[in-house]
MARZA-533176 format. One line per field, with one value per atom (N, C-alpha, C, O): x, z, y negated; atom name. Coordinates in nm, 2 decimals. Layout:
N
X	X | ...;
Z	Z | ...;
Y	Y | ...;
kolgu	CA | ...;
//
This chain:
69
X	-19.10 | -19.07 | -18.92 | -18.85 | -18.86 | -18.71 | -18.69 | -18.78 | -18.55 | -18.55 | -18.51 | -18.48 | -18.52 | -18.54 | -18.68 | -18.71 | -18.78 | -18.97 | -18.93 | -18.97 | -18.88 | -18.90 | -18.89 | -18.96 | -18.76 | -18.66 | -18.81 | -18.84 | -18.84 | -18.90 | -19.04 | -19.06 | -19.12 | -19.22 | -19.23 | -19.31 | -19.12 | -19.09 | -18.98 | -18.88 | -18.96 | -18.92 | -18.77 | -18.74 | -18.70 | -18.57 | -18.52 | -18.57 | -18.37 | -18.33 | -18.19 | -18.11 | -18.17 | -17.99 | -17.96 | -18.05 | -17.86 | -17.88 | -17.74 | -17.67 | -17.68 | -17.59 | -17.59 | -17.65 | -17.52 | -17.50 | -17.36 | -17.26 | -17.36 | -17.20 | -17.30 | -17.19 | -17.35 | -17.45 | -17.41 | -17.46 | -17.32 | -17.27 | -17.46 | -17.53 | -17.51 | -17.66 | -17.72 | -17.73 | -17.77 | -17.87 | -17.74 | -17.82 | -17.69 | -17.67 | -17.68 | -17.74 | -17.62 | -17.64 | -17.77 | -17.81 | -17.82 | -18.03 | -18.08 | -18.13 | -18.08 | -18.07 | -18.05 | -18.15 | -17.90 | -17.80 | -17.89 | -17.89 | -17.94 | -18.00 | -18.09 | -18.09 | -18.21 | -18.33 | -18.32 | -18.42 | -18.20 | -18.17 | -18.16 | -18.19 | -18.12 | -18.08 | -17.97 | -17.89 | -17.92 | -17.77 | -17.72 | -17.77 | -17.66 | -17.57 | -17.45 | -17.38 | -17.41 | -17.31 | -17.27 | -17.30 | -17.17 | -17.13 | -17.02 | -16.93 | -17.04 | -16.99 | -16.89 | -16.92 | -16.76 | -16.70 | -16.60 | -16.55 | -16.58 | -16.48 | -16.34 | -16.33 | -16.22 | -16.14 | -16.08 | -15.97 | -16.21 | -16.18 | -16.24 | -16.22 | -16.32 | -16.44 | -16.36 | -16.28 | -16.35 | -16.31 | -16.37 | -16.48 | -16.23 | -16.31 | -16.39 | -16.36 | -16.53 | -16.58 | -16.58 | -16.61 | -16.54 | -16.55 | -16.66 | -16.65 | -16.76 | -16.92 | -16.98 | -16.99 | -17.01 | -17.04 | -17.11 | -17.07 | -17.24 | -17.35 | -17.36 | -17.47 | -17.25 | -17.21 | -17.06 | -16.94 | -17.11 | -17.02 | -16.96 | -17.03 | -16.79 | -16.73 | -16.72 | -16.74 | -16.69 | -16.65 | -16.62 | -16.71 | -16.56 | -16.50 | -16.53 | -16.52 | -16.56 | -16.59 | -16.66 | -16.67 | -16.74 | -16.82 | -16.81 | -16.91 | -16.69 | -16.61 | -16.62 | -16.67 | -16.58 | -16.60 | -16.74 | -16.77 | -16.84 | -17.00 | -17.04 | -17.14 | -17.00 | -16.98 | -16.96 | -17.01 | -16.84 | -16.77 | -16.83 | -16.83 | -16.88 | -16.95 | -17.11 | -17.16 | -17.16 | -17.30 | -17.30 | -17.37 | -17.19 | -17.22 | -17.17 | -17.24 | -16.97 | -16.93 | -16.89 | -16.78 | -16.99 | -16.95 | -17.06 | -17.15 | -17.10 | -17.19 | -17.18 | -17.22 | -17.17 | -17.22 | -17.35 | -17.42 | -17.38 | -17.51 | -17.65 | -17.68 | -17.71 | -17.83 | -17.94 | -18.05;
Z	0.22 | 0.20 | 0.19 | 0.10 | 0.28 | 0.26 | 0.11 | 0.04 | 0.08 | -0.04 | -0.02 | -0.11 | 0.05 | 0.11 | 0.10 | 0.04 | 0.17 | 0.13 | -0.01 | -0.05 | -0.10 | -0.25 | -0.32 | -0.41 | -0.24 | -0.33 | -0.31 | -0.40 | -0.19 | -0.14 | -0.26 | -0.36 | -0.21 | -0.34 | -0.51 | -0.58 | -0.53 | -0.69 | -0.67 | -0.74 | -0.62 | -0.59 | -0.67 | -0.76 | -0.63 | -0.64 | -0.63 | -0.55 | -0.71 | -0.69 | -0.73 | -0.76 | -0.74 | -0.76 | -0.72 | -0.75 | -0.67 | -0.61 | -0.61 | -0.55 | -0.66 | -0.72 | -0.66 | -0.72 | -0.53 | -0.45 | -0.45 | -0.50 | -0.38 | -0.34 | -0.16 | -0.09 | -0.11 | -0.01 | 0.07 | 0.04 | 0.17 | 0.22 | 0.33 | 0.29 | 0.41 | 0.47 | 0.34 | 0.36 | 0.21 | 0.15 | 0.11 | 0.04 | 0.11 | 0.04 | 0.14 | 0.10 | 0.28 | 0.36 | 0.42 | 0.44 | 0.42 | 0.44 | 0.34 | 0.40 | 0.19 | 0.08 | 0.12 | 0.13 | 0.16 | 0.15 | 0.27 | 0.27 | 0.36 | 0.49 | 0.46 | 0.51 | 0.33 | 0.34 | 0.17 | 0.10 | 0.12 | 0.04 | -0.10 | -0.19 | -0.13 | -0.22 | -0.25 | -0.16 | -0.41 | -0.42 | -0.40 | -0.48 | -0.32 | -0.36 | -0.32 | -0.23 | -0.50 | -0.46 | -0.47 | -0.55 | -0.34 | -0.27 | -0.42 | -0.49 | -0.42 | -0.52 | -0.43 | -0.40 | -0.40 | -0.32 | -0.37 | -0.49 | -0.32 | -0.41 | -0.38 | -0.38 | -0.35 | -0.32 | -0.18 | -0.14 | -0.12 | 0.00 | 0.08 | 0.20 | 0.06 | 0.10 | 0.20 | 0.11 | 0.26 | 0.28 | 0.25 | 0.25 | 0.23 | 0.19 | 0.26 | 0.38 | 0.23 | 0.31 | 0.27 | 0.16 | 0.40 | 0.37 | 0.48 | 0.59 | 0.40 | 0.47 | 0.36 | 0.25 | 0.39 | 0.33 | 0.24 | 0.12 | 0.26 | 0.18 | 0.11 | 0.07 | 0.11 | 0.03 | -0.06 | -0.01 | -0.19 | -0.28 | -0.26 | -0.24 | -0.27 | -0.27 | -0.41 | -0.46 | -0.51 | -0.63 | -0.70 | -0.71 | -0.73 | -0.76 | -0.92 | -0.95 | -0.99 | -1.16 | -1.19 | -1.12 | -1.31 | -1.35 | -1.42 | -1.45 | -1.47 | -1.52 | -1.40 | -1.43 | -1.28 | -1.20 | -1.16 | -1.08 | -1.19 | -1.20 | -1.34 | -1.32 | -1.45 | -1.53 | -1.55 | -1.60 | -1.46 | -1.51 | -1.34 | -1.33 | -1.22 | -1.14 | -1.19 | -1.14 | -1.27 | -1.29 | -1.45 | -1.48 | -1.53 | -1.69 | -1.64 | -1.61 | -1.65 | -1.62 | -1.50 | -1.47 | -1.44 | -1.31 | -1.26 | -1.34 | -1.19 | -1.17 | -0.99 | -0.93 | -0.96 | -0.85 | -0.84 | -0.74 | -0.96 | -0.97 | -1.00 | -1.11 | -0.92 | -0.96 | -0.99 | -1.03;
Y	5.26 | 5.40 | 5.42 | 5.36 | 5.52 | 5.55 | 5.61 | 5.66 | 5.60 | 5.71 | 5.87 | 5.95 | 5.87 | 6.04 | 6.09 | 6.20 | 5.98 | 6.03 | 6.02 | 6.13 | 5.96 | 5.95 | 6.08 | 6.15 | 6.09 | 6.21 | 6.36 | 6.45 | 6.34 | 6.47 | 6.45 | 6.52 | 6.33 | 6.33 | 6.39 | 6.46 | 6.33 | 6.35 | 6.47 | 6.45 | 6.57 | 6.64 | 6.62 | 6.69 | 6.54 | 6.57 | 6.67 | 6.74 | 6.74 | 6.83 | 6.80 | 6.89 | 6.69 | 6.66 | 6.48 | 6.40 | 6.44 | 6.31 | 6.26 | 6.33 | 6.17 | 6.09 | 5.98 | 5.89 | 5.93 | 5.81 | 5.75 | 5.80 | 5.65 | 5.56 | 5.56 | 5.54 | 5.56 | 5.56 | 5.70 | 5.81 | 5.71 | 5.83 | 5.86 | 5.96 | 5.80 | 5.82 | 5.89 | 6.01 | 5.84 | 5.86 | 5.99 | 6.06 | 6.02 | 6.15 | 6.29 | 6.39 | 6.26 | 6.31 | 6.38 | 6.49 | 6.26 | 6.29 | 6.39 | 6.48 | 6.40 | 6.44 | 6.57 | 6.64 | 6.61 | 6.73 | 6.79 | 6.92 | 6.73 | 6.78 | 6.88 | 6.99 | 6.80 | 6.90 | 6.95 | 6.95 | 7.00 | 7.07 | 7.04 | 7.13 | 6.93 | 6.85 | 6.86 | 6.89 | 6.84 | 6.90 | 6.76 | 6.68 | 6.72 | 6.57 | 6.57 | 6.62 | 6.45 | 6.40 | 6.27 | 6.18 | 6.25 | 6.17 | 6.05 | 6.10 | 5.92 | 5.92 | 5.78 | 5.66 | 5.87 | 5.75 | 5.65 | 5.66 | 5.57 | 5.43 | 5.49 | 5.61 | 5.38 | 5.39 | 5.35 | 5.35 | 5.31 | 5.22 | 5.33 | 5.30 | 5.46 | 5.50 | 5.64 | 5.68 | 5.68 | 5.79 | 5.94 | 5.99 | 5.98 | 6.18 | 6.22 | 6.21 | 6.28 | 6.38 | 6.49 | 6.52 | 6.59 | 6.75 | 6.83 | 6.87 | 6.82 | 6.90 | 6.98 | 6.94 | 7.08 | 7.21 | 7.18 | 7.20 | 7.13 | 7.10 | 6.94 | 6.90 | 6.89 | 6.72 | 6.74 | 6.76 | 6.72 | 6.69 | 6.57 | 6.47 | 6.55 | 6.42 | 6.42 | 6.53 | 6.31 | 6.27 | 6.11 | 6.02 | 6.10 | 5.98 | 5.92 | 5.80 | 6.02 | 5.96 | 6.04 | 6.14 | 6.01 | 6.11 | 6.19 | 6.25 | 6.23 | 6.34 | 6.44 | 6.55 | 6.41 | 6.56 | 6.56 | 6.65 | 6.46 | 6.50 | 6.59 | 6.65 | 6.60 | 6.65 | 6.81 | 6.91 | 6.77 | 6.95 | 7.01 | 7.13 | 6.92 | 7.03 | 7.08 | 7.17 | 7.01 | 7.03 | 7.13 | 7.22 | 7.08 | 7.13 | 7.28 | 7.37 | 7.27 | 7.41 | 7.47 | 7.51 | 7.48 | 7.55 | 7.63 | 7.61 | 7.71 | 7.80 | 7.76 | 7.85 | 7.71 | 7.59 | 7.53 | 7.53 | 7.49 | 7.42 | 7.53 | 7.56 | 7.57 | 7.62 | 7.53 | 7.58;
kolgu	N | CA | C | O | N | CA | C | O | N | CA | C | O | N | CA | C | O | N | CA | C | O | N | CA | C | O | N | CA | C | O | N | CA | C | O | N | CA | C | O | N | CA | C | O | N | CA | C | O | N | CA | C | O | N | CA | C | O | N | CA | C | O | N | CA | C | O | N | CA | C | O | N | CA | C | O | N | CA | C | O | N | CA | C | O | N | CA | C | O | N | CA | C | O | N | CA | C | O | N | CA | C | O | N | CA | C | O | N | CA | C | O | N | CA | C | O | N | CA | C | O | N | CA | C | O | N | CA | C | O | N | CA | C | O | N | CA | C | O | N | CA | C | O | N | CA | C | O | N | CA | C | O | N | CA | C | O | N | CA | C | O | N | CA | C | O | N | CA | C | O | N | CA | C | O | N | CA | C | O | N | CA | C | O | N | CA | C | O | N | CA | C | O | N | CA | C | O | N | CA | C | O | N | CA | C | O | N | CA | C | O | N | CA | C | O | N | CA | C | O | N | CA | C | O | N | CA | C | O | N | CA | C | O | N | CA | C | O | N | CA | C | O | N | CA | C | O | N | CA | C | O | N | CA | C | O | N | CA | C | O | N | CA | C | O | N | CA | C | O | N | CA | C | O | N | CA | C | O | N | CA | C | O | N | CA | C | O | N | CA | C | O | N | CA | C | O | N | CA | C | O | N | CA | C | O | N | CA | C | O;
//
């Protein structure tokens, strides 16, 4: 079973990877995700995929921001 069937079963609704595919897949069928990239990793800019590098800016997009529904 992929973790995409997973996410859909247990109904995911927010998704936290280093896995640019599994976030993407995710971001496809409406999953909030973010992209959690290294230093080697390159930026992505797509509408529906958060890039983020520490969990400090997982933090302040999900705690204070009105981004997150």
């Amino acid at each position: 079973m992929k973790k995409i069937d997973i996410f859909l079963k247990e109904e995911v609704s927010l998704v936290i990877d280093d896995d640019l595919d599994i976030c993407r897949n995710a971001a496809n069928v409406g999953i909030k995700s973010f992209y959690f990239k290294n230093s080697f990793s390159p930026i992505i800019n797509e509408n529906n995929l958060n890039t983020v590098t520490n969990w400090g800016e997982i933090y302040k997009y999900i705690v204070m921001s009105d981004n997150y529904e």
